[in-house]
N, C-alpha and C positions, 0 to 999 in steps of 0.2 A: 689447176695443176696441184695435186695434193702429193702427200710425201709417201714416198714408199718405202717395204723390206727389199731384201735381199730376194726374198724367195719370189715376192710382186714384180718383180724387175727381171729376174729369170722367166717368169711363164708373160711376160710382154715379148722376152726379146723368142722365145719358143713360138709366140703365135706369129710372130714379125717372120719366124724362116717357115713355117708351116705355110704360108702364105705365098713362101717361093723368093721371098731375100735374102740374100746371103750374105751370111758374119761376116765376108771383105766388101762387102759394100756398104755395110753398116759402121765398118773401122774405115772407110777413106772417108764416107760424109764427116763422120764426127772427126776423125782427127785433122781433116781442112777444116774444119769451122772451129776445134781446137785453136788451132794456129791464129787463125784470123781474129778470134777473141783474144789471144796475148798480143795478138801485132796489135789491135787496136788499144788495150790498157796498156803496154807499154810501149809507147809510141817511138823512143831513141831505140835503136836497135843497137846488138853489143856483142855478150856471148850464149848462147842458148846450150845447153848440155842436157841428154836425155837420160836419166838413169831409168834402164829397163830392166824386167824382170823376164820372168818366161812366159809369161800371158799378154793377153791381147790389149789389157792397159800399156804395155809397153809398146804394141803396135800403134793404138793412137798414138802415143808420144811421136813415136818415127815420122809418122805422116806431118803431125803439124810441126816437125823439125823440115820437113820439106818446105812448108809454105813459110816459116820464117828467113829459110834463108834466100829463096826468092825477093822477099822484104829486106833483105840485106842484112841481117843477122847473122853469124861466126856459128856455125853447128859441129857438135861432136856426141858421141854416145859414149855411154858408161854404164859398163855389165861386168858382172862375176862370174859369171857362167859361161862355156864352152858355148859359142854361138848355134853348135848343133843341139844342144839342150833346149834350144828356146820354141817356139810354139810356130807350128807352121806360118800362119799369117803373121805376127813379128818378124820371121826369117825373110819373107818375101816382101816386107816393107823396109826392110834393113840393104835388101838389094838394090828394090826402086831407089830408095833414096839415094844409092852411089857415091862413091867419091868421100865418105866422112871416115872421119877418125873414130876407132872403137877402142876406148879405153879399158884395158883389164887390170889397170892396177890404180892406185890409190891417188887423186886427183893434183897434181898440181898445178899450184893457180898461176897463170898469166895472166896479169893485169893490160887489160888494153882498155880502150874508149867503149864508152855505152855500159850497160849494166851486166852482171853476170845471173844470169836466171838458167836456174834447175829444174827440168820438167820432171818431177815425181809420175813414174809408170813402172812402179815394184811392186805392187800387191793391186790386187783389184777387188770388188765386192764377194770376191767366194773365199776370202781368205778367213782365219780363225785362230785364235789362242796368239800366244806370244811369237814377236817374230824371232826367226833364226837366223843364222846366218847361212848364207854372204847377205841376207837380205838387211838383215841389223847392224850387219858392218856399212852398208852402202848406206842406209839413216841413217847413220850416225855421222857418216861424213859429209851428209846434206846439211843436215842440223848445222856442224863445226862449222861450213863454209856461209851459212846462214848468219851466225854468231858471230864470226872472228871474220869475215872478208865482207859481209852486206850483202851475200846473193840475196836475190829473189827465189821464193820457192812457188813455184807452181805444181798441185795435185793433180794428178786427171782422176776423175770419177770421186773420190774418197781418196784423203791424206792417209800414206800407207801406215798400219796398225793403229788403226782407228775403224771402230766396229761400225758398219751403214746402220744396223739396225737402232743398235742400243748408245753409241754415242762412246762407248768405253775404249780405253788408248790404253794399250800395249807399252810396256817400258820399251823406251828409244823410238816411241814413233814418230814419222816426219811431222815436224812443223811448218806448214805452209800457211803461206800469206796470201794464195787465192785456191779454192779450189774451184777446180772446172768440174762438174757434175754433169753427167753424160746424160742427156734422154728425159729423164723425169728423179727431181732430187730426190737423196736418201734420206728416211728417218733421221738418221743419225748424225747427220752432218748438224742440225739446228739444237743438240744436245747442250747444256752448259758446260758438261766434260767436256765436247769436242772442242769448245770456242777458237782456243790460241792454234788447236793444230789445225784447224777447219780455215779459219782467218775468214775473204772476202768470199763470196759465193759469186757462179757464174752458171749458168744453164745455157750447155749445149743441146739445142734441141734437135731433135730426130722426129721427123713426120712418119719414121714408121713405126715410134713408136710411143703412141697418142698418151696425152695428158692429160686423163680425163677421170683420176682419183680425186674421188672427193676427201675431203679433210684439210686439216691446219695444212699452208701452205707457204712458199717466198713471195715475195713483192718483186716483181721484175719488169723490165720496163716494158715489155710487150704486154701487161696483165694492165698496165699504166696509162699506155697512150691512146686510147679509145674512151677517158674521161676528159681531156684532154683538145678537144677539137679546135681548128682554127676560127677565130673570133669573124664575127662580121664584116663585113666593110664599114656597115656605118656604127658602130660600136664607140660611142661616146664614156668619159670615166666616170657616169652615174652606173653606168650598167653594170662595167668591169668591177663594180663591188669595192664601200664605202668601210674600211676598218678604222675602230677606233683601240686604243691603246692608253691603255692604263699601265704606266709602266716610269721605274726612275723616282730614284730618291738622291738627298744627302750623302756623298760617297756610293751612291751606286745610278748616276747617272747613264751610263753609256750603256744601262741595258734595254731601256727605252728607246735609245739612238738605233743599237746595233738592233731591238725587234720592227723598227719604223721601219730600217735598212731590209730585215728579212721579206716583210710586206710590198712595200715597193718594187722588191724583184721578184716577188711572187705571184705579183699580177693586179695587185689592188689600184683602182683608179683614183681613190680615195683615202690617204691615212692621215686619220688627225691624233694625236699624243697628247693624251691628259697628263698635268702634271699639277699638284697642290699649287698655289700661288706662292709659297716659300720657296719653291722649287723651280720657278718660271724662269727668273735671269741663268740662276746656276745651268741651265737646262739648255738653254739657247745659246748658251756661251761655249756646248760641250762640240758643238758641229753635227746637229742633227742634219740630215741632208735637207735641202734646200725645199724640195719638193713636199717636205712634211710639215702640216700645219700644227703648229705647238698652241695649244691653248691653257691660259689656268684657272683653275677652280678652287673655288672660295673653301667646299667641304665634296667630298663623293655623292655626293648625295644628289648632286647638282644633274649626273649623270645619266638620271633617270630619264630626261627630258631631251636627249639626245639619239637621233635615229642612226643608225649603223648595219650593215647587213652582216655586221662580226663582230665580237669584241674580245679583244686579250687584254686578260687581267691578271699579274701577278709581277711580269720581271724587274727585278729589282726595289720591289717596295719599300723592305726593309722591315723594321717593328713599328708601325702606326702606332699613334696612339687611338686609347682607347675608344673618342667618337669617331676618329677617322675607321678604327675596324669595325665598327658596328654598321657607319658606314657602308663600307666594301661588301662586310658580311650580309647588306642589308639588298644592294646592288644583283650579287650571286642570287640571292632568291626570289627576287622578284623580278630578272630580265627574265625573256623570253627570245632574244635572238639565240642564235650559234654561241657560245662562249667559250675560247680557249682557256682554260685556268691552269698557270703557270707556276713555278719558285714561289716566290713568295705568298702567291694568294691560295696555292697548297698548303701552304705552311700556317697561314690564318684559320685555312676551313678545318685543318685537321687538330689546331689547336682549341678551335670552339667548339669540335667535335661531329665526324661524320654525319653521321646518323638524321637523314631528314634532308642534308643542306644538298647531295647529287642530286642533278637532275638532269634527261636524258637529250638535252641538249647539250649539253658540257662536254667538252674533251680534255680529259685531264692528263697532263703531260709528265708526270713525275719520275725524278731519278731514281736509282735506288735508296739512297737515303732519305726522299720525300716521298717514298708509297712506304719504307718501316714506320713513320711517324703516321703516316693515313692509316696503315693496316698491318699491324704486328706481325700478324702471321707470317707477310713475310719473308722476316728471320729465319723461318725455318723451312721456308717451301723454295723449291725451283724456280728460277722465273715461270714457266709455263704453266704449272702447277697456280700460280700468283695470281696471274692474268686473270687467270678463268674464276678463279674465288672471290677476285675483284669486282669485275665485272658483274659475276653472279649477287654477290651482295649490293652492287649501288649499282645504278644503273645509268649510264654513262659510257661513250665513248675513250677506251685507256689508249694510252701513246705510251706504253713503259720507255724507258730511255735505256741504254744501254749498247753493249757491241755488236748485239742482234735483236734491237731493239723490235716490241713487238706489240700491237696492233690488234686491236680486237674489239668488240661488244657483247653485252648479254645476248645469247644465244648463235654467238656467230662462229667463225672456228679463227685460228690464231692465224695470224701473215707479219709475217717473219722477213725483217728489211734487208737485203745482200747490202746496201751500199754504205761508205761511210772509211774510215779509218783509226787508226792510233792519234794521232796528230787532232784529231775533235777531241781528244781530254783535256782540253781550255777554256776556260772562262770565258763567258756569250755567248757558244756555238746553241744552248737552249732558248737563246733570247731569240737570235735567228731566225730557229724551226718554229717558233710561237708566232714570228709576224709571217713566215710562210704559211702555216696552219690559215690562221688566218684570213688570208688573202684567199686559199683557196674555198675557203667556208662562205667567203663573201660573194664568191664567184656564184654559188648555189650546188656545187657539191656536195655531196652525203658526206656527215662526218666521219664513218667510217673510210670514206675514198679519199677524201682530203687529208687524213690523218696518215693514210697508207703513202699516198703521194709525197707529202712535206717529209716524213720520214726519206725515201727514196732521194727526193729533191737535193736536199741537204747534203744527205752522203755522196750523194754523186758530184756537186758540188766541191766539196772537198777534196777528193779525188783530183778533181779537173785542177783544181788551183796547186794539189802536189804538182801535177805535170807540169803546168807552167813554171811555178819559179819559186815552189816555198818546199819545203820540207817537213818531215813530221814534227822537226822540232821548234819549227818557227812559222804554224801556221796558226794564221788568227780566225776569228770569228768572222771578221770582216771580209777576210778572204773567202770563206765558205760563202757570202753572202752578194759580193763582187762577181765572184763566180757563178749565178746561178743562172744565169741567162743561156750559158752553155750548155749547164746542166738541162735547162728543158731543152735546147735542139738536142741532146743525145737521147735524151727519151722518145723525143719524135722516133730518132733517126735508129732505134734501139738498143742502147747500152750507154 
């Protein structure tokens, strides 16, 4: 599924009724599977409010206002417009639905139980230039109710005044925390302009209207679970794939912990944690989990003679000294397995200097702070832009890290992660994706798939543990990591 314009997504849905389908059967699939995609991410049900416009984005909203409150979700709508203004098919899905409250004036809040979520359906993919009013009046009091009460905002299709093609945001355009992308996603949504108003991606899919653009594209779990298969019956933990981990210093022990932690729920049958021998009691004293074999070693060097079908090198190292980095730097260039290279052991290769030391086994996982130190440029480039200059100069598997975080090789095209949240800006959640990386490398996955996956993994992961019982402001690494056994049944199970 590659990304499309505006005008690609018009001559799809032109060949979809040419064919003899009709734009209300195309608005009831999507806005039921609308629906059913927020029942399922927001699982407490609360209050749902549909702010519609005159187009058929505000008919899907109607629809999957229907299937929520089936779910048992509180529905109401909310328009500026004379209900005779609005578009045939929103009029007649304003009917179906029966029985709701149509708000024409300025929202006030009633606090009840479960959450307040806003379905953005005010502007849809033909819109252009700044927005007007009543349309700018009605974002702007999605935004305030976002801001000042903790709605949830849900897009359908594109977050209103924000461009599908080119990514560019209209003063006062919605900011939304998920958007639901209709059929096949927009260019625009995966822009670094769009980020904060675009937030989590979801793709609602439509079979009539095929996914079959090539180019840079999302990571979704349907693209996921077909790497993915159920293991043997007699699958023993040599097969399930042996990671070793290099990882944990002096004050920075528990990154070791928490990537032995990401591997173990990653699926490895095997993870042993190197740690210097200064480092060994400090190590074992920190609550590695039980199932991780701690070993120590005299120098890195030792490492050579160790077989592994993965190995992560970097989280937490610290500043080695000088044999020990010669060491390390000696390890990178002469393995030949999978090697995930993390924090710190970015931070060694790009201080002894690129050039020579990638090689096309490596996955390198860097934040943005640790690809400016690998690669200046960049400072001044887009992520996307980055990737590809990356890539194209060394040659290696990249795992850029970030809010859309993104995924790619020399000659491949970019795939662009939906899952994930705010609440992952904490210390360890990269130790984590390093021992998932990992684990799935050791399975015998392509680094490219394993990379797409542990990206996916993770974020989903986090997710699952907001639902349960943390918050964005109180969720740990541990928790992304705890959680991730769910995260693969939702991959199976699709979302």
């Amino acid at each position: 599924m590659g990304l499309i314009t505006r005008q690609e997504m018009r001559e799809l849905e032109a060949k979809a009724f040419r064919s003899g389908i009709s734009a209300e059967s195309l608005m009831d699939k999507a806005g039921k599977r609308l629906g059913e995609a927020i029942r399922d991410l927001y699982p407490i049900s609360g209050t749902a409010v549909a702010y519609v416009g005159k187009g058929n984005n505000g008919g899907d909203a109607l629809v999957a206002l229907k299937v929520l409150r089936a779910a048992g979700w509180k529905v109401s709508v909310r328009c500026s417009f004379p209900l005779l203004e609005l578009g045939i098919l929103p009029r007649r899905k304003l009917r179906e639905l029966g029985g709701v409250e149509v708000r024409h004036d300025a929202f006030e809040l009633v606090m009840g139980p479960g959450p307040l979520l806003l379905i953005d359906g005010l502007l849809g993919i033909g819109s252009k230039g700044p927005m007007r009013d009543p349309i700018a009046g009605l974002a702007a009091e999605m935004n305030a109710l976002r801001d000042g009460a903790g709605a949830e905002v849900v897009s359908v299709d594109i977050p209103s005044g924000v461009d599908p093609d080119n990514g560019r945001v209209s003063e006062g355009a919605v900011r939304a925390g998920l958007t639901a992308t209709i059929g096949v996603p927009k260019k625009g949504l995966v822009e670094d302009l769009a980020l904060d108003h675009v937030g989590r991606i979801e793709v609602i899919p439509l079979e009539e209207l095929p996914d079959s653009y090539p180019g840079d594209d999302l990571t979704t779990a349907p693209k996921l679970r077909g790497l993915l298969p159920p293991r043997d019956f007699d699958t023993h933990k040599g097969q399930a794939g042996r990671v070793g981990i290099v990882a944990g210093s002096r004050g920075m022990l528990g990154a070791g912990s928490l990537s032995a932690l990401g591997a173990l729920r990653g699926g490895a049958g095997l993870v042993t944690l190197y740690v210097l021998e200064k480092d060994y009691l400090p190590m074992v004293s920190t609550g590695v989990p039980p199932e991780v074999m701690v070993r120590a070693l005299s120098s890195y060097e030792d490492l050579g003679s160790e077989h592994h079908a993965a190995l992560v090198i970097g989280p937490g190292l610290g500043c080695p000294g000088e044999t020990e980095t010669d060491a390390l730097l000696k390890l990178l260039e002469c393995s030949r397995m999978p090697l995930v290279v993390d924090a710190d052991g970015l931070n060694l290769m790009s201080a002894a200097g690129m050039e020579g030391r990638v090689k096309s086994h490596m996955v390198l996982t860097p934040h943005p702070g640790e690809m400016e130190r690998m690669f200046p440029e960049a400072s001044v480039l887009g992520r996307a832009d980055c990737a590809r200059a990356f890539v194209g100069s060394y040659p290696c598997t990249l795992l850029y890290k970030g809010s859309r975080t993104i995924v790619t090789s020399a000659g491949e095209d970019l795939h662009y992660n939906v899952t994930g949240n705010p609440g992952m800006a904490s210390g360890g959640q990269g130790d984590v994706l390093s021992g998932v990386l990992g684990a799935l490398l050791a399975s015998g996955m392509t680094s490219l798939d394993a990379a797409r996956s542990a990206a996916w993994l993770a974020g989903r992961a986090s997710e699952i543990a907001l639902e349960k019982r943390q918050s964005q402001e109180s969720l740990l690494a541990s928790d992304t990591g705890n959680a991730l056994g769910e995260a693969f049944r939702a991959l199976r199970g699709g979302r």
